[in-house]
N, C-alpha and C positions, 0 to 999 in steps of 0.2 A: 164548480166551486173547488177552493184548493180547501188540505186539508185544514189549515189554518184557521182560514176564511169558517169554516163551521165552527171550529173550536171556539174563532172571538163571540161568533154570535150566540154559542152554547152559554158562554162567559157574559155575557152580557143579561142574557135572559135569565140566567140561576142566580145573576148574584157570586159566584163560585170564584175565589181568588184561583188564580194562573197557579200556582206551587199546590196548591188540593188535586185541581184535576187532573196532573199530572202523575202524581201520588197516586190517585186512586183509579188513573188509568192503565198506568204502566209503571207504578212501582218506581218516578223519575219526577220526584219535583222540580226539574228545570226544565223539563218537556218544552213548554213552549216559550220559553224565553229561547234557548237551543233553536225551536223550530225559527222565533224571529228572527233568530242570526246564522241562519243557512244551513240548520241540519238539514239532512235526507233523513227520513222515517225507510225503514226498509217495511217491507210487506206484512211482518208480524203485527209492528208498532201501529200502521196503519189498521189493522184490523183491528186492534183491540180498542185502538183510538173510537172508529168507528160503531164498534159495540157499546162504550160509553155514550156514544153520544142519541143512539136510539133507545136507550135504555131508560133515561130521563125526560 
């Protein structure tokens, strides 16, 4: 799975608008609008993305 691909389904299952979980993943309410239009997450972004999404 990409990182994204977890994110939509985190999103989908919480209910949780795209500019929140970005907020309160990485301090970056465009996080995944960004990620839709071709950011690279470097290894930090990816990790904390990740701890969010175990976390709930």
């Amino acid at each position: 799975m990409t990182l994204l691909t977890d994110i939509d389904r985190y999103l989908r299952r919480t209910g949780m608008p795209e500019t929140k979980f970005g907020r309160l993943a990485v301090r970056d309410p465009r996080l995944v609008h960004d990620l839709r239009r071709g950011r690279v997450p470097g290894p930090s972004i990816c990790a904390r993305v990740a701890a969010m999404l175990e976390q709930r």
